[in-house]
Each structure stands twice: as structure tokens, then as C-alpha cells.
C-alpha positions in Angstrom: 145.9 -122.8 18.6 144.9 -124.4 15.3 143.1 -127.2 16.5 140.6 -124.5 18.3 140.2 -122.6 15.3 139.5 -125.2 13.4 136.9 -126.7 15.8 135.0 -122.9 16.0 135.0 -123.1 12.3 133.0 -126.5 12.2 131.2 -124.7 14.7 130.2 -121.7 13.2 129.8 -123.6 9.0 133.0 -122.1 7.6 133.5 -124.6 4.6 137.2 -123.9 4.7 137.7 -125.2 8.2 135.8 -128.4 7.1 137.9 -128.6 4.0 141.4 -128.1 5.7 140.6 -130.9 8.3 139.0 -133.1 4.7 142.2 -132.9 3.7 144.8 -132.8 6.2 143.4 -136.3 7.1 142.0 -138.3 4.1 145.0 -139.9 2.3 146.7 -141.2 6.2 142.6 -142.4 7.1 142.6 -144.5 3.9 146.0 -146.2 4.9 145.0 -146.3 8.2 141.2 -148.4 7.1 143.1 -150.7 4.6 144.1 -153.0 7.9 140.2 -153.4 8.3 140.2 -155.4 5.0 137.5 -152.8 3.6 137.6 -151.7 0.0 138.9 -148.3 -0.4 135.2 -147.3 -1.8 133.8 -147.8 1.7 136.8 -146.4 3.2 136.1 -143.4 1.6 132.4 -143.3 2.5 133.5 -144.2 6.0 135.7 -141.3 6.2 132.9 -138.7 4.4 130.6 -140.2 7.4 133.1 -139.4 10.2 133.8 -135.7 8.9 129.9 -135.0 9.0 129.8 -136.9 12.7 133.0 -134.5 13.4 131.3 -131.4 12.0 128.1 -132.4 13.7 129.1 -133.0 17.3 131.8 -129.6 16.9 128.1 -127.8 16.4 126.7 -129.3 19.1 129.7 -128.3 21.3 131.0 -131.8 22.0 134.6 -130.8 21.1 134.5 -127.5 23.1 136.4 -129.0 25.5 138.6 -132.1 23.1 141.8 -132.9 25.1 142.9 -135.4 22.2 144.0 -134.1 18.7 141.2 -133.8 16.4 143.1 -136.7 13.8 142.9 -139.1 17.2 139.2 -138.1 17.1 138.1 -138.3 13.9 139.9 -141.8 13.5 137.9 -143.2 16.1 135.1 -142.2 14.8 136.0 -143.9 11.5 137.5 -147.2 13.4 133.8 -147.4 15.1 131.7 -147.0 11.9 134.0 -149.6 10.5 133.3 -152.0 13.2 129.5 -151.2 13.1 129.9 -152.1 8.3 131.9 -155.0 9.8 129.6 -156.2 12.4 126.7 -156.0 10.0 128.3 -158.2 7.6 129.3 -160.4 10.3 133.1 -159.9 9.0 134.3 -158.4 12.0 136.3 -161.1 14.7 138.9 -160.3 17.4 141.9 -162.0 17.0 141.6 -164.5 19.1 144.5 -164.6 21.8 142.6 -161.3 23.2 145.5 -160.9 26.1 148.0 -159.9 23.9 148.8 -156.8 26.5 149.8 -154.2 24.4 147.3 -154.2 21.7 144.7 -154.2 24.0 146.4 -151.2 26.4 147.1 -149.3 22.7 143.2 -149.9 22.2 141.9 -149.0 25.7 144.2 -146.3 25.6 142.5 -144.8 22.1 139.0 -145.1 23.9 140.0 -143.2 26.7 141.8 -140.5 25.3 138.9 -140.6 22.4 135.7 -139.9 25.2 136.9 -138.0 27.9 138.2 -134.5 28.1 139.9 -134.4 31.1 143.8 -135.1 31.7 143.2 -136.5 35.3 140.3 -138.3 34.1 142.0 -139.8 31.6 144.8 -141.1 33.9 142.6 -142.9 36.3 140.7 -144.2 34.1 143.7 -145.8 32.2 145.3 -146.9 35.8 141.5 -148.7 36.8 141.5 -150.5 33.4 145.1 -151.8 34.0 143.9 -153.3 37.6 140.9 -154.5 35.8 141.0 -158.3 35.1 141.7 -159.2 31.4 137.8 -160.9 31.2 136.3 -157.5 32.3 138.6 -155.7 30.1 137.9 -157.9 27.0 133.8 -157.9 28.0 133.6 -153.9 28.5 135.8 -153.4 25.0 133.8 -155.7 23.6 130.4 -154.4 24.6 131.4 -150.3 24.8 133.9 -150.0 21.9 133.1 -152.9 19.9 129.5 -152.5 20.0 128.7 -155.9 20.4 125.3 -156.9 22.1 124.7 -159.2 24.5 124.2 -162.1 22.6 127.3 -161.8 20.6 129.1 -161.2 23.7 127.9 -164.6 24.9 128.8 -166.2 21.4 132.4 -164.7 21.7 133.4 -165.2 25.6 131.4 -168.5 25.6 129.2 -167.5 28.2 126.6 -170.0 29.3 123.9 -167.4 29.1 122.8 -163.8 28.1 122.1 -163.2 31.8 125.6 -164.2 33.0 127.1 -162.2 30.4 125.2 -159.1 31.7 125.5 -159.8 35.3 129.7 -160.2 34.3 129.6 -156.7 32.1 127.3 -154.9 35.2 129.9 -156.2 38.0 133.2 -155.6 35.6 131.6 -151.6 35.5 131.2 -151.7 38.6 134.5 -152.3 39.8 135.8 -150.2 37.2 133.7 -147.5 39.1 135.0 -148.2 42.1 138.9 -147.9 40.8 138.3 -144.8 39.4 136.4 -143.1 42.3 138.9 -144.7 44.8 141.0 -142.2 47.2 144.0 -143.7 46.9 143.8 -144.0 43.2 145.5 -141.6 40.3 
């Protein structure tokens, strides 16, 4: 399988492996970062970044076990060091009519299949987000794949307070939790 190979080659240094996923990848990454409104300069530093986070967690044995492809990976890697330039600039805004569905499944859907291994896990965990209200999916995108803290959370959802937003993320995880771990669910 190539995509092993190619992850035992990170692991074990082999500059060719790191060059033929540098490669493979690059030109479709840069298209793929132009949507972010970033110049292709940081694009390409982005991308450098997310091959060295690749390389790094293959060594550490965090893709022994990578269901997703290693493009589907690697790209969310880039997406979230985007979002973190982004953030920092304070460039970085959801579009505002949040509920459009299928954007936000497409996006759940990438986090998912982006953090854990497992094909069962996946599906639950895609069938609990789909039962989850849309305010606990946008709060838990916001704060686990968006990055945002607390304060921006309350900025964004218009929460009255910094406590409520927690208390809101804490009981949103929690019933995620609960879906996922159900009997009758999956």
C-alpha cells in the first residue's frame, strides 16, 4: 500500500518519501489555500509547515493507524494553520448564515475523518453531530476546529457572557458524548 510506505518512510527519515508526498501535493494545496484569500507566499510557508507537522507526528506514530488519505490529512493540517495566520490577523470570519447544511456537514465531515482512525468511530461520530443542534454544532466547530477561545466565541454567537458560552460548549460535548456512546446509536 503506498500510503503505508510512504508513512514508514517519514517515519524512518527517508528524504525521498518526504519529497514524493512535497510533491504529489504542493501545486493542488496552493489552489486549494487561494480560497483563504492568503498570498501564495504564505501559502507556501503554510504548506512547508504542514509537511514538517506531517513528518513530525508520522515519527511520533500518530499516523500508524491514519484511516483518511494522507492528502485529506495533510490539508487539514494546512486549513488549521491558515485559520490560526487568519485568526491572528483578525481576518478570519464565518460566513455568516452558519446553517447552510452542507458546508457545515462537508466541514464536520473533514474533522472527523481528519482525527479519528477508526471506521466505526467515524460513523457515529458523524450520525451524533447530525442529531446535534445547529448552535452546539456551530459552538464546538467554532471552539475545536476553528480554534476560537472563549471570548471570541461570545463575540461571534452573541453570547451574554464568557461563562454562558462555556457552560453552552461543556453541555453541547456533553450530549455529543452521550450520542456517541448510546446503545442504540451507529
Amino acid at each position: 500500500m503506498k500510503k503505508q510506505r510512504l508513512i514508514t518512510g517519514l517515519k524512518e527519515d527517508r528524504p525521498e518519501a518526504l519529497r514524493d508526498i512535497y510533491l504529489a501535493h504542493r501545486k493542488a494545496f496552493l489552489r486549494y489555500a487561494k480560497k483563504y484569500s492568503i498570498t501564495t507566499s504564505m501559502a507556501e510557508d503554510v504548506y512547508q509547515d504542514a509537511i514538517i507537522i506531517l513528518r513530525d507526528n508520522a515519527r511520533q506514530g500518530k499516523l500508524d493507524n491514519l484511516k483518511s488519505e494522507l492528502r485529506t490529512y495533510l490539508f487539514s493540517i494546512g486549513k488549521y494553520l491558515i485559520y490560526t495566520h487568519l485568526r491572528k490577523q483578525k481576518k478570519v470570519h464565518l460566513v455568516e448564515d452558519f446553517s447552510a447544511m452542507y458546508h457545515e456537514h462537508t466541514l464536520m465531515t473533514e474533522i472527523v475523518e481528519a482525527t479519528i482512525q477508526d471506521d466505526e468511530q467515524q460513523h457515529q461520530m458523524k450520525l451524533a453531530l447530525e442529531q446535534l443542534g445547529g448552535k452546539c454544532r456551530e459552538i464546538l466547530y467554532l471552539f475545536y476546529y476553528r480554534g476560537f477561545n472563549l471570548d471570541e466565541i461570545v463575540e461571534k454567537l452573541g453570547y451574554s457572557s464568557k461563562d454562558v458560552a462555556k457552560s453552552q460548549k461543556s453541555r453541547c460535548l456533553k450530549s455529543l458524548k452521550t450520542l456517541v456512546q448510546s446503545p442504540n446509536y451507529g
